[in-house]
BAKOL-213219 format. One record per atom (N, C-alpha, C, O): x, y, z; residue in three letters; atom name; residue number from 0. Coordinates in steps of 0.05 Angstrom, whole numbers. Each point is the difference from the previous one (the first is absolute). Layout:
N
X:X Y:Y Z:Z resn:ALA name:CA resi:NUM .
...
END
This chain:
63
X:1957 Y:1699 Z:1449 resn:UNK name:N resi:0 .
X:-16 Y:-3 Z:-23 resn:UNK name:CA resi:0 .
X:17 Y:-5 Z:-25 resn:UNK name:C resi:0 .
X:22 Y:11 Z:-6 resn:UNK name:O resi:0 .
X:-31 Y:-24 Z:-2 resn:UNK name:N resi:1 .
X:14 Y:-5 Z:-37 resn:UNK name:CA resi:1 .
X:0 Y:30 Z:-9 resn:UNK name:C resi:1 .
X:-7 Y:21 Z:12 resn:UNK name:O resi:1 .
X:23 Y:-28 Z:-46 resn:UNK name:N resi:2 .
X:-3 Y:27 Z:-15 resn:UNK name:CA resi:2 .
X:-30 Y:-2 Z:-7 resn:UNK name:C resi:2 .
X:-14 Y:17 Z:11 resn:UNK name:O resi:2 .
X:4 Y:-32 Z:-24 resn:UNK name:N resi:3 .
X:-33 Y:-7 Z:-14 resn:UNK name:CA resi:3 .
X:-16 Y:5 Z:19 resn:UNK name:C resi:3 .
X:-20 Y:11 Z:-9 resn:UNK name:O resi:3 .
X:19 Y:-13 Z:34 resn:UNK name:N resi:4 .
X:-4 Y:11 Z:24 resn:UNK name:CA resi:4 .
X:-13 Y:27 Z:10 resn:UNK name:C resi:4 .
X:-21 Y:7 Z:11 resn:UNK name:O resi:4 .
X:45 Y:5 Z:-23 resn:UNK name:N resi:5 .
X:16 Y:27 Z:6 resn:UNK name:CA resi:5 .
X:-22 Y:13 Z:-13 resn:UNK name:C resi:5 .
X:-16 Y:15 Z:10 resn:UNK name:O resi:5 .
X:19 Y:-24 Z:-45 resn:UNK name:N resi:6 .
X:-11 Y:7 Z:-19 resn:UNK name:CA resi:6 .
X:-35 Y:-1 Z:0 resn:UNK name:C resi:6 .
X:-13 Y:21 Z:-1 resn:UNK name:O resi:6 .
X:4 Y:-39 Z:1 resn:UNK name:N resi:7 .
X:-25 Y:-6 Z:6 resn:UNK name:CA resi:7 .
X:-9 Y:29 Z:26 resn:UNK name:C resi:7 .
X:-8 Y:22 Z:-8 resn:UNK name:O resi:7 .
X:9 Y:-26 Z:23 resn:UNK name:N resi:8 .
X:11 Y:18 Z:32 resn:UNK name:CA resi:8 .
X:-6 Y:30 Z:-8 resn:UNK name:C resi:8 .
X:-19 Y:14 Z:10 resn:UNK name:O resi:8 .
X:37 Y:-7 Z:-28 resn:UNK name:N resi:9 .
X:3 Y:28 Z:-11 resn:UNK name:CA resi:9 .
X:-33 Y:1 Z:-23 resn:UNK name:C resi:9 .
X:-18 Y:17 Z:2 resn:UNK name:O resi:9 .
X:20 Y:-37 Z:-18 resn:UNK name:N resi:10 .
X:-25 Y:5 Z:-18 resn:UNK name:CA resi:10 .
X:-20 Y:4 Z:24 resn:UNK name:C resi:10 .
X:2 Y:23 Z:8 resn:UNK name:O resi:10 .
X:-19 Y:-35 Z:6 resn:UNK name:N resi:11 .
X:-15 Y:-7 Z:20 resn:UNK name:CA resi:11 .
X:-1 Y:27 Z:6 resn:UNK name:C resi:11 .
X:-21 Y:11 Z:-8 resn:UNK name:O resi:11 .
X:41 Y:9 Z:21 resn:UNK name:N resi:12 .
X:-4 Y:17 Z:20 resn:UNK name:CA resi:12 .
X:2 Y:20 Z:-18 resn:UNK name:C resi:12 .
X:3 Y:23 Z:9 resn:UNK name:O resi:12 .
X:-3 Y:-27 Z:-35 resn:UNK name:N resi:13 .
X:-4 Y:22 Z:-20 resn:UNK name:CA resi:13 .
X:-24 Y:5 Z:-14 resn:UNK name:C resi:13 .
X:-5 Y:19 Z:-16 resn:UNK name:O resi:13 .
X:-10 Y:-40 Z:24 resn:UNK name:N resi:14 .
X:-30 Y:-1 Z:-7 resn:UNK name:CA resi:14 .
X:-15 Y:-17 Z:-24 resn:UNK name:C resi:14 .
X:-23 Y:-5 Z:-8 resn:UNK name:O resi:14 .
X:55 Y:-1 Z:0 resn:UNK name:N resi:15 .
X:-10 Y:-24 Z:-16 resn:UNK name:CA resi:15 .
X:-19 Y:-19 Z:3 resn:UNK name:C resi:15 .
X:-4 Y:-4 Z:24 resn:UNK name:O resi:15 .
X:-11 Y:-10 Z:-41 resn:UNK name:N resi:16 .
X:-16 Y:-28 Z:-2 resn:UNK name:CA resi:16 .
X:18 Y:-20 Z:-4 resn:UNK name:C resi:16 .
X:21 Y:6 Z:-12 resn:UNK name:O resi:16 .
X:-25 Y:-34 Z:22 resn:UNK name:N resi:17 .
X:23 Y:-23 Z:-3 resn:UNK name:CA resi:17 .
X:-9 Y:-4 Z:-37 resn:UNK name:C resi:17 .
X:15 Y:-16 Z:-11 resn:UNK name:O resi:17 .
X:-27 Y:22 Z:0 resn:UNK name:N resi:18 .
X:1 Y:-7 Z:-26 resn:UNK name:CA resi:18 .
X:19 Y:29 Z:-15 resn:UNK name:C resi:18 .
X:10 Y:-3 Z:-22 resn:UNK name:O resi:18 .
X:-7 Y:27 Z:35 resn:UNK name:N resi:19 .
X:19 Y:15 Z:-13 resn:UNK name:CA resi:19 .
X:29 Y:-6 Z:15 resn:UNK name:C resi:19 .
X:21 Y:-1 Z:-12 resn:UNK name:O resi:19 .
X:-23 Y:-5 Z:39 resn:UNK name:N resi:20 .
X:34 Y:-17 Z:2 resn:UNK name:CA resi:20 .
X:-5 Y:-14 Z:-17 resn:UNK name:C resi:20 .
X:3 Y:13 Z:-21 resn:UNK name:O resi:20 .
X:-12 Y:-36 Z:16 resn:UNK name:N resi:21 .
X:18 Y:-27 Z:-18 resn:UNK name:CA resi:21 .
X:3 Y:13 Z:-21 resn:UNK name:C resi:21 .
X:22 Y:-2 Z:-9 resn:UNK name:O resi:21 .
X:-39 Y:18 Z:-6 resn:UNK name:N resi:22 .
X:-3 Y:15 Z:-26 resn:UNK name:CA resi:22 .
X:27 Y:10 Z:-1 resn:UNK name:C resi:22 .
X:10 Y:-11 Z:-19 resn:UNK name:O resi:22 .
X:14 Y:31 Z:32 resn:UNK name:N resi:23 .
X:15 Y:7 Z:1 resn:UNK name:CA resi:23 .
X:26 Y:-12 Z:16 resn:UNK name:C resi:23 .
X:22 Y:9 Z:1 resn:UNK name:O resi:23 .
X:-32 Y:-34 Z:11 resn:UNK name:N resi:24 .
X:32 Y:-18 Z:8 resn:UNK name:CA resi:24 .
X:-3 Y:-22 Z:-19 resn:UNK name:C resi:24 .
X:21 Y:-12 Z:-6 resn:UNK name:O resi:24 .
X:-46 Y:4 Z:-7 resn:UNK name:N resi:25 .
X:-1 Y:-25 Z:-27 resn:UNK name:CA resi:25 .
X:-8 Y:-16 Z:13 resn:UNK name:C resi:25 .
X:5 Y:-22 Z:-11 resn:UNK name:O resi:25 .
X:-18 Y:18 Z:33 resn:UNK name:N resi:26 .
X:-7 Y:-23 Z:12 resn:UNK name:CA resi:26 .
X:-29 Y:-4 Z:1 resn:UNK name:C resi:26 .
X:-12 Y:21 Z:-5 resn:UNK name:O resi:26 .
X:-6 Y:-44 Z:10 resn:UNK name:N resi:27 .
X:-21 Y:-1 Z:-1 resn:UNK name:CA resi:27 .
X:-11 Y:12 Z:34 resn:UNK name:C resi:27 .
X:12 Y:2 Z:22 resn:UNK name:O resi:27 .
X:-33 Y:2 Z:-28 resn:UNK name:N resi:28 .
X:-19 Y:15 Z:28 resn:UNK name:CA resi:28 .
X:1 Y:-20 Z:18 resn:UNK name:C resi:28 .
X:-4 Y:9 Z:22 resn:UNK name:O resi:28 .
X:8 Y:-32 Z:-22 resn:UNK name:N resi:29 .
X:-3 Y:-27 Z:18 resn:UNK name:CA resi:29 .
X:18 Y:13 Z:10 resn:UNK name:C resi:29 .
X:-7 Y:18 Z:14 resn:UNK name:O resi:29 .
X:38 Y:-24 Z:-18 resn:UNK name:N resi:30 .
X:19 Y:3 Z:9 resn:UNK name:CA resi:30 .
X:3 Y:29 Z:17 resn:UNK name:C resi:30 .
X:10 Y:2 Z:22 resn:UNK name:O resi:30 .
X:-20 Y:14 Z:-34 resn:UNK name:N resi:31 .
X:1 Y:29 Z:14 resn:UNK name:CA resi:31 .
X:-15 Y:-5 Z:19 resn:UNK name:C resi:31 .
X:17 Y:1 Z:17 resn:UNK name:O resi:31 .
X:-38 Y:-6 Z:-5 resn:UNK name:N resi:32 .
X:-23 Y:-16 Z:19 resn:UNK name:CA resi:32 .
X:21 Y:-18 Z:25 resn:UNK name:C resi:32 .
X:2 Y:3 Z:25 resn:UNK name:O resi:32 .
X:9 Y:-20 Z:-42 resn:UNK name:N resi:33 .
X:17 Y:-19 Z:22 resn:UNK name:CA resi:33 .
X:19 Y:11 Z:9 resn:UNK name:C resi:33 .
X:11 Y:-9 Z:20 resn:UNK name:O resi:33 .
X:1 Y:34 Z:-36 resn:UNK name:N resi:34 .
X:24 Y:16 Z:13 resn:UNK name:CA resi:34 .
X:-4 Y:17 Z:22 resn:UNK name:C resi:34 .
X:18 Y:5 Z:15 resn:UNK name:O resi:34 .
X:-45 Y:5 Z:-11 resn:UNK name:N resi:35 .
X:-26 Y:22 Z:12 resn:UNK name:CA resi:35 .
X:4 Y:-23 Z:17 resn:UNK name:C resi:35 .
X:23 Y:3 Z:9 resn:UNK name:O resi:35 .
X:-34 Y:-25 Z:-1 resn:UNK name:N resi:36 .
X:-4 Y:-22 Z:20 resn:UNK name:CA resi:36 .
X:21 Y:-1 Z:9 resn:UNK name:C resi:36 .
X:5 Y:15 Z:19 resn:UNK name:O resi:36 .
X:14 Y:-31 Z:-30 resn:UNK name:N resi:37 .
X:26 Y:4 Z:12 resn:UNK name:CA resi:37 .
X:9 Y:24 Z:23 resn:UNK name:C resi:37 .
X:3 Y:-1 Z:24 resn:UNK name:O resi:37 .
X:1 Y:23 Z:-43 resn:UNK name:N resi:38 .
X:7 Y:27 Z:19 resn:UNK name:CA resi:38 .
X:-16 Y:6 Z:36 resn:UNK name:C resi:38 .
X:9 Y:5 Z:23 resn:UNK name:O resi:38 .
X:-41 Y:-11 Z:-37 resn:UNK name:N resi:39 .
X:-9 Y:7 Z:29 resn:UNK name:CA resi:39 .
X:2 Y:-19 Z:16 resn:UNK name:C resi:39 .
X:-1 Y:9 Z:23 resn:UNK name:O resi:39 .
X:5 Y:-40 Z:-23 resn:UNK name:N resi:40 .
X:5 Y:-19 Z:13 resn:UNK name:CA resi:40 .
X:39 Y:6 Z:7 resn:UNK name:C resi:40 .
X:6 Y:-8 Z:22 resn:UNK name:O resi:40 .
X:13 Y:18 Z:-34 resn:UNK name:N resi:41 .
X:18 Y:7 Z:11 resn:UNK name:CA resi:41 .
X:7 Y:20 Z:17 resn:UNK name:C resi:41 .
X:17 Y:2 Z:17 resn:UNK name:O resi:41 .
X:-33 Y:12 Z:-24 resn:UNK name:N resi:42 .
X:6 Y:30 Z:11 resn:UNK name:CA resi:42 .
X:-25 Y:3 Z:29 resn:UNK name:C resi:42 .
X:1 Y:16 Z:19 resn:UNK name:O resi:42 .
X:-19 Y:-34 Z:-22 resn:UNK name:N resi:43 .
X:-20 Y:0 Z:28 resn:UNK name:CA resi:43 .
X:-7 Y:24 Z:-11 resn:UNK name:C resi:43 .
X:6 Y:22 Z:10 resn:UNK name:O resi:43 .
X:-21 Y:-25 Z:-31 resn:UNK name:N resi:44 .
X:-24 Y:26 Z:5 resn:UNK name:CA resi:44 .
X:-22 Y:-11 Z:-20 resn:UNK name:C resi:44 .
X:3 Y:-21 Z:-12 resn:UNK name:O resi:44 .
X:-28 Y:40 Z:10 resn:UNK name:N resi:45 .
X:-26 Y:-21 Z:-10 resn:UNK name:CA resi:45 .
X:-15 Y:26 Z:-7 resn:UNK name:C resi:45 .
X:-24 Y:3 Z:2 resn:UNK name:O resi:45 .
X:41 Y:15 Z:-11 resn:UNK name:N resi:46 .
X:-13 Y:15 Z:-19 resn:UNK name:CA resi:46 .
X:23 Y:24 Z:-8 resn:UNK name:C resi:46 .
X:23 Y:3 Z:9 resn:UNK name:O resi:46 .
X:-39 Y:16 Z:-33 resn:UNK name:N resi:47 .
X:23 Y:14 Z:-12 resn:UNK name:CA resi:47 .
X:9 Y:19 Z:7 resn:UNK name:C resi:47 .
X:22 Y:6 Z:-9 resn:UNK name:O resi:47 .
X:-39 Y:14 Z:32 resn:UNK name:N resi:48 .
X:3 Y:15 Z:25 resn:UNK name:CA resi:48 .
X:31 Y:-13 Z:7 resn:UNK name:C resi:48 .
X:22 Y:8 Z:-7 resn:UNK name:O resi:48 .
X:-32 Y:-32 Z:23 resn:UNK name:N resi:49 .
X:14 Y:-3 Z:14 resn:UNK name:CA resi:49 .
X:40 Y:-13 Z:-13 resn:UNK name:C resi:49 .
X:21 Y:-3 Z:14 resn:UNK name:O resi:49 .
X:-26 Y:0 Z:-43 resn:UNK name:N resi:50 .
X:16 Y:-8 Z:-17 resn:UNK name:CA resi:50 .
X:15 Y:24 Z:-5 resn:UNK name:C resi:50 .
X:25 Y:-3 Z:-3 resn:UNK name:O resi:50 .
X:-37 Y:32 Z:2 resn:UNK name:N resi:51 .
X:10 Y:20 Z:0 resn:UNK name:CA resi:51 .
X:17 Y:12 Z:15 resn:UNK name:C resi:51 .
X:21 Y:11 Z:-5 resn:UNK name:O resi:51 .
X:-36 Y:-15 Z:27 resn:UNK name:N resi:52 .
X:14 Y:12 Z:27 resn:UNK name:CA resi:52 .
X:28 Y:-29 Z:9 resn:UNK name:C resi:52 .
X:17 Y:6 Z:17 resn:UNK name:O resi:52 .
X:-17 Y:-23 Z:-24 resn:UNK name:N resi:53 .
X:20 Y:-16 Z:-3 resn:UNK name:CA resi:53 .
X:31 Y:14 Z:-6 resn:UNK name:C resi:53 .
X:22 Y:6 Z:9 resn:UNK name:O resi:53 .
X:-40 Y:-9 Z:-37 resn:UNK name:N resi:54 .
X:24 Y:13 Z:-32 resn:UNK name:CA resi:54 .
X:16 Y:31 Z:13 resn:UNK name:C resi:54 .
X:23 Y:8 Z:3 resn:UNK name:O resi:54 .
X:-48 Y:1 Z:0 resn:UNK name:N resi:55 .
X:14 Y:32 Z:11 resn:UNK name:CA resi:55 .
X:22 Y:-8 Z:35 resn:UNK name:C resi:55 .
X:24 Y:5 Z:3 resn:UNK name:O resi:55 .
X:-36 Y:-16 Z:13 resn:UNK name:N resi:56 .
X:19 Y:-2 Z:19 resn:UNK name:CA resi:56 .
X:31 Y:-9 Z:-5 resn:UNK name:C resi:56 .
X:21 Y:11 Z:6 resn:UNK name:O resi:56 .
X:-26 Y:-39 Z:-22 resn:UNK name:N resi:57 .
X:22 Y:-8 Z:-13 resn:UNK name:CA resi:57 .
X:11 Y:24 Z:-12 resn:UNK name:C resi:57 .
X:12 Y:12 Z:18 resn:UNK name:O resi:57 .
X:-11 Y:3 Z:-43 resn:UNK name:N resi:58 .
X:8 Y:21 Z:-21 resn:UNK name:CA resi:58 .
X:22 Y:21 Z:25 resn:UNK name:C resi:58 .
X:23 Y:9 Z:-2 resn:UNK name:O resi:58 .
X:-47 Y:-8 Z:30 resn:UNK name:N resi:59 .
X:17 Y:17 Z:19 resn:UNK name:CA resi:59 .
X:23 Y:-7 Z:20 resn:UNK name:C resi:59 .
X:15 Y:16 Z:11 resn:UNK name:O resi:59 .
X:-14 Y:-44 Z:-9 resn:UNK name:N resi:60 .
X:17 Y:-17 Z:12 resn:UNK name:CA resi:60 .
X:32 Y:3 Z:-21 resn:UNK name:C resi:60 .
X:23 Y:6 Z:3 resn:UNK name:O resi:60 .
X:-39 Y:-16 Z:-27 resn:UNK name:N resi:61 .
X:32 Y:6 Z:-21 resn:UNK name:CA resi:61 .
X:12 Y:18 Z:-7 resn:UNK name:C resi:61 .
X:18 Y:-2 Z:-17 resn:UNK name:O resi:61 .
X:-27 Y:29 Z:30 resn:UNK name:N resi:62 .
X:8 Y:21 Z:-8 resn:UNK name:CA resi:62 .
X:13 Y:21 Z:30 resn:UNK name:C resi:62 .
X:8 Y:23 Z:-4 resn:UNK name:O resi:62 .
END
């Protein structure tokens, strides 16, 4: 994953709305939307459950 990625990733699973990510990375909601697309088309998952349980396996792999 990218850093913007990363970033987006962390807002998401923090409960943010894509209009309070862009609100706090400066980017427009489109973009936060296409970054959301992006991720689950990289990562093979198709929801935020499952985006979660991603993030957390990963977090335990690097540690």
């Amino acid at each position: 994953m990218t850093v913007r990625e990363c970033e987006i990733a962390q807002g998401i699973l923090s409960g943010l709305t894509s209009k309070q990510i862009a609100h706090r990375l400066g980017v427009s909601d489109l973009t936060v939307r296409k970054h959301r697309e992006n991720l689950y088309r990289k990562l093979n998952v198709h929801s935020l459950a499952e985006l979660a349980r991603h993030c957390r396996e990963q977090a335990e792999l690097d540690n």
